[in-house]
C-alpha positions in Angstrom: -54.0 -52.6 53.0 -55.6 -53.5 49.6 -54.0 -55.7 47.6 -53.6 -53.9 44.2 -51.9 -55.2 40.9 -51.0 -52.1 38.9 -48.7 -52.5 36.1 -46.3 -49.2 35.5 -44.2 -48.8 32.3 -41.1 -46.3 33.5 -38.6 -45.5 31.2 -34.9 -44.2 32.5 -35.2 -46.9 35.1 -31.7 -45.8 36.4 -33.1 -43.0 37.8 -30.3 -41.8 39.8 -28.3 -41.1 37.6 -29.7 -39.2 35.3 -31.1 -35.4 35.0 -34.9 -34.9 35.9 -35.1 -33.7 31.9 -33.9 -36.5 30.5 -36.2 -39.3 32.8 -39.6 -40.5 30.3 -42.3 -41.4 32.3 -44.5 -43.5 29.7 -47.7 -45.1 31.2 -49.8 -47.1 33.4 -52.2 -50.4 33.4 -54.7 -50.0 35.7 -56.3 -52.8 37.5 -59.2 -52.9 35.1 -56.5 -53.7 32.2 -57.1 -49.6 30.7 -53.1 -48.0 29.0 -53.4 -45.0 31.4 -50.7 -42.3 29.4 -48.5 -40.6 30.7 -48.1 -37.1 28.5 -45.5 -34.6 29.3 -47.0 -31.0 29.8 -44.5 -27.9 29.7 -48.2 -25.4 31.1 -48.7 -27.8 34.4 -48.0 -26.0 37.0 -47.6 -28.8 39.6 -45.3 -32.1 38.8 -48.3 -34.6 38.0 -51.9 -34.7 37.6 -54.2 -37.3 36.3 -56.6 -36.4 34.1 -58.6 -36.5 30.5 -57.7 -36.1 27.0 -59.9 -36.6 24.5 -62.3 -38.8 26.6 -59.4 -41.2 27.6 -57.2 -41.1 31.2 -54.1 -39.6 31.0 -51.5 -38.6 33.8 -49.8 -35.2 32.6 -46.9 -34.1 34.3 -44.1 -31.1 34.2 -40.5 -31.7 34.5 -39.8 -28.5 34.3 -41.7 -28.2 38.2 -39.1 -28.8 41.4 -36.4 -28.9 39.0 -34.1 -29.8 42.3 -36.5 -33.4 42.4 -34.1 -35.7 41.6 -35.2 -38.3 38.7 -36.5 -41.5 41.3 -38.2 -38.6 43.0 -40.4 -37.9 39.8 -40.9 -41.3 38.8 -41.7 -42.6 42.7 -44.8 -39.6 42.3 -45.9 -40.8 38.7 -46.2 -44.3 40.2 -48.0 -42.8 43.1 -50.2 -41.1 40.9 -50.6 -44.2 38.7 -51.6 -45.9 42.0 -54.5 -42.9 42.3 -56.2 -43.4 39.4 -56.2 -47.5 39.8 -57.6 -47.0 43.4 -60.1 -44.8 41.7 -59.6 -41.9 43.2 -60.9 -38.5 42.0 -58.7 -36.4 39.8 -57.1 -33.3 41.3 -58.5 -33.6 45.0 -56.8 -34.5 47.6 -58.3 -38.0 49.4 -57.9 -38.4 52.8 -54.9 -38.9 54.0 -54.9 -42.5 54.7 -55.7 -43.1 51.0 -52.7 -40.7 50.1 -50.8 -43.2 52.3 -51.7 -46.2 51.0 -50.8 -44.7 47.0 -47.6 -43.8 48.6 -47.3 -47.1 49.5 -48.2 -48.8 45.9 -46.0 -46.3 44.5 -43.1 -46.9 46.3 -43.3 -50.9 45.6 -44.0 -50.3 41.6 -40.4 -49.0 42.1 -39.0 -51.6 44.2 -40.4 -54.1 41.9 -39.4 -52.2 38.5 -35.6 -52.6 40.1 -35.6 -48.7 40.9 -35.4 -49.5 44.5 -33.7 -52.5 44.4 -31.3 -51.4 47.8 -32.0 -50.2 50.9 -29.7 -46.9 50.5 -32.0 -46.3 47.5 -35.0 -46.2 49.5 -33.0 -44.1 52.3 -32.6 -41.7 49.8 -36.0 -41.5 48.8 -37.1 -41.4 51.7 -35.2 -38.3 52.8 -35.7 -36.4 49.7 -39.1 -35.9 50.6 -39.4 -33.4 52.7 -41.1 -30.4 51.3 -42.0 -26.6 52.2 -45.2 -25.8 51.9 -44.2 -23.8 48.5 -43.4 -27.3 47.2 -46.8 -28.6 48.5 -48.4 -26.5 46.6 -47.1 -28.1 43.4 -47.0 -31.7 44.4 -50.4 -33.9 44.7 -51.8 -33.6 48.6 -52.7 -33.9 50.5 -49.8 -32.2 52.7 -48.4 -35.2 54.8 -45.1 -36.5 56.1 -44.1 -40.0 53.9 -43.0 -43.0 55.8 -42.1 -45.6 52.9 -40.4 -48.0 55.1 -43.5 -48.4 57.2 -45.7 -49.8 54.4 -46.9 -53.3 54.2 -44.3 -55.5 52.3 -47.4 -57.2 50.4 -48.7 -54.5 47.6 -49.3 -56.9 45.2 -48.0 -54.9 42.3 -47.2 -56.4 39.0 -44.6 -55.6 36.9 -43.6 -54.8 34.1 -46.5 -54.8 31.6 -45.8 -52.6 28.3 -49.1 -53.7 27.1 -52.9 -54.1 28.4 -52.7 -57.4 30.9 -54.9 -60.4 29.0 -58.4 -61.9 30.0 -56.4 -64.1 32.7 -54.1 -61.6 34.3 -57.3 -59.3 34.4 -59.2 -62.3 35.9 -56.1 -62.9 38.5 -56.5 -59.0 39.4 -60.2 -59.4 40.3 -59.3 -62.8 42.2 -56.6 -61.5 43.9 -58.6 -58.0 45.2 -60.7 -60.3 46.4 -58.3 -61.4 48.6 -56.7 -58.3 49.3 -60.4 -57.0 50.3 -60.5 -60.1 52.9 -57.2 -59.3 54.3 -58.0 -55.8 54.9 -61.1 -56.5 56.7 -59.8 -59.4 59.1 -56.7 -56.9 59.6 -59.2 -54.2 60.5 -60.4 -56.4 63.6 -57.3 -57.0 64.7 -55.5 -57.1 67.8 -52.0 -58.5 68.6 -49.1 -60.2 66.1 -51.0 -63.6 66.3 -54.2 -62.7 64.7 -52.4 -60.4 62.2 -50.5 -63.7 61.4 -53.5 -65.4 61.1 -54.8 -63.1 58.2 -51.7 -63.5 56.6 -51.7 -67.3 56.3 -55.9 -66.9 55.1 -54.3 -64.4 52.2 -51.7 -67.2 51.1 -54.5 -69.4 50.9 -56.6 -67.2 49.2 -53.7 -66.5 46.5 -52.7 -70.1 46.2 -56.2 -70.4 45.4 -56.6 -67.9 42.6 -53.0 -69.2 41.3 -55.3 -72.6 40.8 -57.8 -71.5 39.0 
């Protein structure tokens, strides 16, 4: 998987606890360093969507949509949809499923990280909350796939929290670092048994010991 730093500002951090109206999802850093915003949208008709306003990314969403979501349930898809618009992927359409995946995945850690999902019985939860009809589907972003948030990678690389635009070095750490992620990906791609995945493992430490360095 892509290593990805994405910083994520969440507000109502003690999600479960509190009603879905009351949870303020605020914005995103993207890996370039660009304030993604999040804007509340009462004529959405699904829960999130990134998109434009005024020439600039935003990420609109509708808490009035699956009012049964609980509050980590709507924040885990803002992060997920933060996580879209860092991997670049194109607003409104659905990528293919193992890039739906690997958002799912980013998302997921922005809230382990943020202290969201800071126990496994949190994550449990999650996990079983979603499970959707395909009525639900239809307002959630696609495409249509069953999530498996224990299975992701424990390295995401995400970076939290950041209420403001990262500086010249943290941006230059987030190229370094992709770099890495990039390197791992590929030597993970060609490989077969516990030992070589290992192997890549160790070359990523190097490789982020390296960029620590610098």
């Amino acid at each position: 998987m892509r290593i990805l730093y994405l910083s994520v500002l969440l507000l109502g951090l003690a999600a479960g606890a509190l009603r879905a109206e009351t949870v303020e999802l605020v914005s995103c850093t993207d890996a370039g360093g660009r304030v993604v915003q999040g804007l509340p949208d009462p004529s959405l008709n699904v829960l999130v969507r990134a998109g434009q306003d005024g020439g600039r990314r935003v990420i609109r969403y509708n808490t009035d949509v699956l009012p049964e979501l609980s509050a980590l349930a709507r924040q885990f898809f803002f992060a997920q949809e933060c996580a879209r618009v860092a991997l670049g992927l194109a607003p409104g359409v659905d990528p293919p499923p193992a890039r739906a995946r690997q958002a799912d995945c980013i998302g997921a850690a922005t809230l382990r990280t943020s202290g969201a999902l800071d126990e496994t019985a949190a994550l449990r939860a999650l996990q079983a909350e979603l499970v959707f009809s395909e009525d639900q589907w239809a307002q959630l972003p696609g495409p249509r796939r069953a999530f498996d948030l224990a299975a992701c990678p424990a390295r995401t690389g995400i970076a939290l929290p950041l209420p403001s635009a990262p500086s010249e070095q943290q941006v230059a750490w987030n190229a370094c670092i992709r770099q890495c992620g990039d390197r791992l990906l590929h030597c993970q791609g060609g490989c077969r048994g516990a030992a070589c995945g290992d192997a890549c493992l160790a070359a990523y430490d190097r490789c982020e010991a390296a960029c620590r360095s610098r």
